[in-house]
C-alpha positions in Angstrom: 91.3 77.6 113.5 87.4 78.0 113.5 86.0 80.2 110.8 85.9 83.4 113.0 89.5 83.2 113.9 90.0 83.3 110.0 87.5 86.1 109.2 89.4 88.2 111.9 92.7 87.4 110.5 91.7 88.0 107.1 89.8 91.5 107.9 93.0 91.8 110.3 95.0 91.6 107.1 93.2 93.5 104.9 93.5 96.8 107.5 98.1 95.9 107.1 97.8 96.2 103.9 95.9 99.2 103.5 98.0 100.6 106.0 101.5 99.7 104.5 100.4 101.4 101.3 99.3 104.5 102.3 101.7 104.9 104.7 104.0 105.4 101.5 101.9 108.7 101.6 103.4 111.7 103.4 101.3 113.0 105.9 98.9 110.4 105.5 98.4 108.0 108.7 98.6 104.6 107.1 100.9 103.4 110.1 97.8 104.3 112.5 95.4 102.4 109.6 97.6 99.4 110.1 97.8 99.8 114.3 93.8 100.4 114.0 94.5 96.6 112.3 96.1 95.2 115.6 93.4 96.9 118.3 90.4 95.4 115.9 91.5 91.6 116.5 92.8 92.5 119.9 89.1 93.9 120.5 87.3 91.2 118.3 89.0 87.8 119.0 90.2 88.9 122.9 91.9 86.1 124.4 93.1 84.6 121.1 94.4 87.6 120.2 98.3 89.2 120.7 98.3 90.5 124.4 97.6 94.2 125.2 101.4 94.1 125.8 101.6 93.5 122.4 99.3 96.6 121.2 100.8 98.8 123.8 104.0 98.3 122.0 103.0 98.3 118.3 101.4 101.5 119.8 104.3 103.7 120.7 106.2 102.3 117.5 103.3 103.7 115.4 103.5 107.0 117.5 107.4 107.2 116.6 106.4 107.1 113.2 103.7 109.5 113.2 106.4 112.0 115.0 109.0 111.2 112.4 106.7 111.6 109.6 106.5 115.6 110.6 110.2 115.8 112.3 112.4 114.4 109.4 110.7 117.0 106.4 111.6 119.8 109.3 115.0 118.2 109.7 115.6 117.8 106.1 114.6 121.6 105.5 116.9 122.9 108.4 119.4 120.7 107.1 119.8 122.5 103.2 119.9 125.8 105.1 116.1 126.7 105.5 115.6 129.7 108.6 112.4 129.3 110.8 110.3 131.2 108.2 111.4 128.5 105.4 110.8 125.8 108.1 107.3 126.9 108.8 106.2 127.5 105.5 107.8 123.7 104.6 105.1 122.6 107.4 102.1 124.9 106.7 102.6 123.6 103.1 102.4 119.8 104.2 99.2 120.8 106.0 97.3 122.4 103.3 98.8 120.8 100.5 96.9 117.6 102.7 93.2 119.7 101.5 94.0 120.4 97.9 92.9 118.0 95.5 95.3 115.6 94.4 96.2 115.1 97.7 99.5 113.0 96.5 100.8 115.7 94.5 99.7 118.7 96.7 101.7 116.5 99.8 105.0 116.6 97.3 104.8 119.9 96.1 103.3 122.1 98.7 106.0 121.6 101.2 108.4 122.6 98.6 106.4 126.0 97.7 105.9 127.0 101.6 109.8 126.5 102.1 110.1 128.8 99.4 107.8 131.6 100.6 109.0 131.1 103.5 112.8 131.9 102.4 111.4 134.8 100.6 109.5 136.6 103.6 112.3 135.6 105.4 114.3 138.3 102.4 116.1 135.3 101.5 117.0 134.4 97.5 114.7 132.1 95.4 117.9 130.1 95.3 118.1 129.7 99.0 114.4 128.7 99.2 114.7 126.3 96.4 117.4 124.1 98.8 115.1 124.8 101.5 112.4 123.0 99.0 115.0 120.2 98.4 115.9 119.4 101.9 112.1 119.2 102.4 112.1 116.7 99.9 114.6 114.5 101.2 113.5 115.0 104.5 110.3 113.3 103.4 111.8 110.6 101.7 113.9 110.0 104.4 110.4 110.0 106.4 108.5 108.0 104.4 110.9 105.0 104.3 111.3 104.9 108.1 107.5 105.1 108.3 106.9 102.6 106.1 109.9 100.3 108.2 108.1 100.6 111.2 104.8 100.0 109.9 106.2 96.6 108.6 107.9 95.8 111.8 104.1 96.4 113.7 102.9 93.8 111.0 106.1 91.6 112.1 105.1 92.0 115.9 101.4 91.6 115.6 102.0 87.9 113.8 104.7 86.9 115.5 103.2 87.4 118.9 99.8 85.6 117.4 101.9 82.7 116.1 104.5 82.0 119.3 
C-alpha cells in the first residue's frame, strides 16, 4: 500500500468511528457520518476503492436506519397506548429537544414531555401520557441499537469489499 492508500484508509477510519459513536445518539445522523466515510474514499482513492455497488448498498442500509431511527420512537409510543396527539408531541419533542442545549439530554427527555402534552390535549390522564413517555423511551432504545447494528454492518461491508 503506498502512503495515500494509508492516509485514505486512516481518514476513512477516523469518519467510522465518529460515526459509530454518535450514532448511539438519537436523532443524531452518525450512520450518514459513517456512509459520508465510504463515499470519501470511494471519491478519493477511485479505482482502489469499494465499487459504487458497494456505496449504493451501504447507502440504502444507512437510509433504513435513518427511517428507523424516527419510526421505532413512533412505534414504541403507539405501542404503550399513545393517541395521535401523544404520537406527535413524542416527535415534535425529538425535533426541538435536537435545538436545546444539551442536545443529549434534550433528545432523552423531550420526546418523553411532548408524549405527555400530547396525552393531555388529547384530555387524556398524566398517567396515560407518562406510558406514552415510556414507550417513547423504548422505542428509542429499540432504535438506537438497530442504528448502531447497521452502522457496524456498513463498516463490515465497506472493508470487506476493500479487502476481497
Amino acid at each position: 500500500m503506498t502512503w495515500i492508500e494509508y492516509t485514505a484508509l486512516s481518514v476513512t477510519s477516523l469518519i467510522f468511528l465518529i460515526g459509530l459513536a454518535t450514532s448511539l445518539f438519537p436523532v443524531v445522523p452518525g450512520s450518514l457520518i459513517v456512509w459520508s466515510g465510504v463515499i470519501i474514499h470511494k471519491l478519493w482513492m477511485g479505482d482502489a476503492s469499494v465499487a459504487w455497488k458497494i456505496v449504493i448498498i451501504t447507502g440504502i442500509i444507512t437510509l433504513i436506519g435513518q427511517l428507523a431511527d424516527f419510526v421505532l420512537g413512533v412505534w414504541g409510543a403507539r405501542k404503550f397506548g399513545a393517541s395521535w396527539k401523544g404520537t406527535v408531541g413524542a416527535l415534535l419533542g425529538a425535533f426541538i429537544g435536537f435545538f436545546l442545549p444539551p442536545p443529549l439530554l434534550w433528545l432523552i427527555i423531550g420526546p418523553v414531555i411532548g408524549a405527555i402534552i400530547g396525552e393531555l390535549l388529547a384530555g387524556r390522564s398524566f398517567k396515560a401520557g407518562s406510558q406514552a413517555g415510556f414507550g417513547t423511551v423504548i422505542g428509542g432504545i429499540v432504535a438506537f441499537a438497530f442504528k448502531f447494528g447497521l452502522s457496524v454492518c456498513v463498516v463490515a461491508i465497506f472493508f470487506l469489499a476493500l479487502v476481497l
